[in-house]
C-alpha positions in Angstrom: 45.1 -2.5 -9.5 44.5 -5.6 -11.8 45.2 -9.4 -10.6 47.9 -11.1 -12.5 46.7 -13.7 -15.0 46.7 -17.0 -13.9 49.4 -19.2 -14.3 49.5 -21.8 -17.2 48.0 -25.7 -15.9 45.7 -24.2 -12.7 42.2 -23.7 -12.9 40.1 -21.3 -10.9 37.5 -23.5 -8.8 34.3 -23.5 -9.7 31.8 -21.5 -7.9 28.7 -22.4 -5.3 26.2 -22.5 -7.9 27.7 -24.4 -10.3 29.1 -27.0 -7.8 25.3 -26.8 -5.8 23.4 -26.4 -8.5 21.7 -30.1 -8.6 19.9 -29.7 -5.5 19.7 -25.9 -4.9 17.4 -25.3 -8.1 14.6 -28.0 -6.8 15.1 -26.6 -3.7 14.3 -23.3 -4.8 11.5 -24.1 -6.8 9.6 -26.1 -4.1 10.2 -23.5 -1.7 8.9 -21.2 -4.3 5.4 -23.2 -4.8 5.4 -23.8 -1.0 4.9 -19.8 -0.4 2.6 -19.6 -3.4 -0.1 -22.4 -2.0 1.3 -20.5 1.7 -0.1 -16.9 0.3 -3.7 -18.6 -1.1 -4.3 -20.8 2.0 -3.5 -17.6 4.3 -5.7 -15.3 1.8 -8.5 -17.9 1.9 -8.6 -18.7 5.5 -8.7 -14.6 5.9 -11.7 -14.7 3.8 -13.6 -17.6 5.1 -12.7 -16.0 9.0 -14.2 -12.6 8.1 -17.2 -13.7 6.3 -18.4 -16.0 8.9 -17.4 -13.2 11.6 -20.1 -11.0 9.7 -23.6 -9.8 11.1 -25.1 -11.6 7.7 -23.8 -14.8 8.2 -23.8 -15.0 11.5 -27.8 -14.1 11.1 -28.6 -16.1 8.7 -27.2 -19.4 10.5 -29.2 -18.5 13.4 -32.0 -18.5 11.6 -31.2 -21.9 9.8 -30.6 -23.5 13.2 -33.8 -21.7 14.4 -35.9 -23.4 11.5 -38.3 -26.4 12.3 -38.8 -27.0 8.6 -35.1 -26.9 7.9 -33.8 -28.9 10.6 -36.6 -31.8 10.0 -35.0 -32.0 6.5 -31.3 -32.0 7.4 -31.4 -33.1 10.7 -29.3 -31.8 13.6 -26.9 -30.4 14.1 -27.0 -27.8 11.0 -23.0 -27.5 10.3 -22.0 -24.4 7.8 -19.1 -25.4 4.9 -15.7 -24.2 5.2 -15.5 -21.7 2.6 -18.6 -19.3 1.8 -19.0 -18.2 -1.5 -19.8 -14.2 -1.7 -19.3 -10.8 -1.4 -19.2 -8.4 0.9 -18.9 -4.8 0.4 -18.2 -1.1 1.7 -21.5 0.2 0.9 -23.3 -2.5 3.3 -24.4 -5.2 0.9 -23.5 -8.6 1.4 -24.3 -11.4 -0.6 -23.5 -15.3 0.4 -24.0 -18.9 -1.1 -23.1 -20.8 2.0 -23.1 -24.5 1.6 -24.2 -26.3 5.2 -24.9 -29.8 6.0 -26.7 -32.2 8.5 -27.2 -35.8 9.0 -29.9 -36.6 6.9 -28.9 -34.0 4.0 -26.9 -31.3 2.6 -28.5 -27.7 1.5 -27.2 -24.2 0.3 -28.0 -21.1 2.2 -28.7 -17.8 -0.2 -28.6 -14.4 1.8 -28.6 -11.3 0.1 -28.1 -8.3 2.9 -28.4 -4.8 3.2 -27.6 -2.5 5.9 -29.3 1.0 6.2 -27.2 2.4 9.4 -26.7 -0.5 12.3 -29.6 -2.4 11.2 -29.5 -5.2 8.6 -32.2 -6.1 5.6 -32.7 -9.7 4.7 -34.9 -9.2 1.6 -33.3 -12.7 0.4 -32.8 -15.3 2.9 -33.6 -19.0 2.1 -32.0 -22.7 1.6 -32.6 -25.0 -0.9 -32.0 -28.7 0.0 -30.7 -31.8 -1.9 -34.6 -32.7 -2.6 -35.0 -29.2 -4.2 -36.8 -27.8 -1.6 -36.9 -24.3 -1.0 -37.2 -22.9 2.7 -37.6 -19.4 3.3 -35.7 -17.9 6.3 -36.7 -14.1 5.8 -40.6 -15.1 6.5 -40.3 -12.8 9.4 -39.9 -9.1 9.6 -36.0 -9.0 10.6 -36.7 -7.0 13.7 -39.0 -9.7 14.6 -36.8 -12.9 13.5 -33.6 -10.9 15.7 -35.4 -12.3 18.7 -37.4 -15.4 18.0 -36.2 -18.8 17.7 -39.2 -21.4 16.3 -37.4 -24.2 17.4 -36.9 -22.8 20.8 -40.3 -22.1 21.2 -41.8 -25.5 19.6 -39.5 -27.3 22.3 -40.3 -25.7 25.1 -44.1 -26.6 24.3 -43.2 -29.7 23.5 -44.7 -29.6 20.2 -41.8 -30.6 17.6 -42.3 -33.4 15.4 -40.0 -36.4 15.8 -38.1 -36.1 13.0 -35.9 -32.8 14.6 -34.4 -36.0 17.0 -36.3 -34.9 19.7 -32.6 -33.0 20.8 -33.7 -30.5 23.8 -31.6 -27.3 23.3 
């Protein structure tokens, strides 16, 4: 069954778009870019939560905020950047550029990580500040660097030089 034409002099109302159209489309097109910049905040907060979660980066900030030579060049306390650069894959390699910052400068962390089992491999570990200096963080063996803290150890003999703010841990 057909509907009967209209009759002649009545028009058919128009429908919800084309009466709603003016504010509908910028509606939907904001709402649009909204859960676009939504999708690459959430995918970049996911990334930046995981790599600092990692045994790499967690290791190699230790060691940064272990460092007597590091922290007497950027002062204390030794905050990391939001967002590390990197990878980190399946086959236990990790890589990082990770951008930290104290009061009396600004440096970048390189770490280049390798995992044989449970145990991690730091064959490149060091920062290089504003001035260009280079510090190196994997001095140590790593098995030997897991438990020692320089800066611990210089404070408790009371040997640090000023510059680290004389801060007690």
């Amino acid at each position: 069954m057909t509907l009967p034409p209209a009759l002649p002099g009545s028009t058919v109302p128009p429908g919800w778009w084309r009466r709603h159209w003016r504010w509908a489309m910028p509606l939907a097109v904001v709402s649009g870019l909204a859960a676009a910049v939504g999708a690459v905040w959430f995918a970049l907060y996911q990334w930046a939560y995981w790599s600092k979660s990692s045994t790499p980066y967690q290791e190699a900030m230790r060691r940064a905020r272990c460092n007597i030579e590091l922290v007497e060049a950027l002062g204390e306390p030794l905050r990391d950047g939001y967002l590390p650069a990197g990878s980190m894959h399946s086959n236990g390699q990790s890589q990082f550029v990770i951008a930290i910052s104290g009061p009396q400068g600004k440096g970048r962390v390189f770490l280049n990580a390798k995992r044989s089992g449970d145990h991690w491999d730091y064959p490149m570990l060091y920062v290089v500040t504003d001035s260009k200096d280079a510090i190196d963080l994997a001095a140590l063996d790593d098995i030997e660097a897991a438990d020692r803290c320089a800066l611990d150890e210089c404070r408790a003999k009371g040997e640090c030089p000023s510059s680290t703010g004389g801060l007690q841990i």
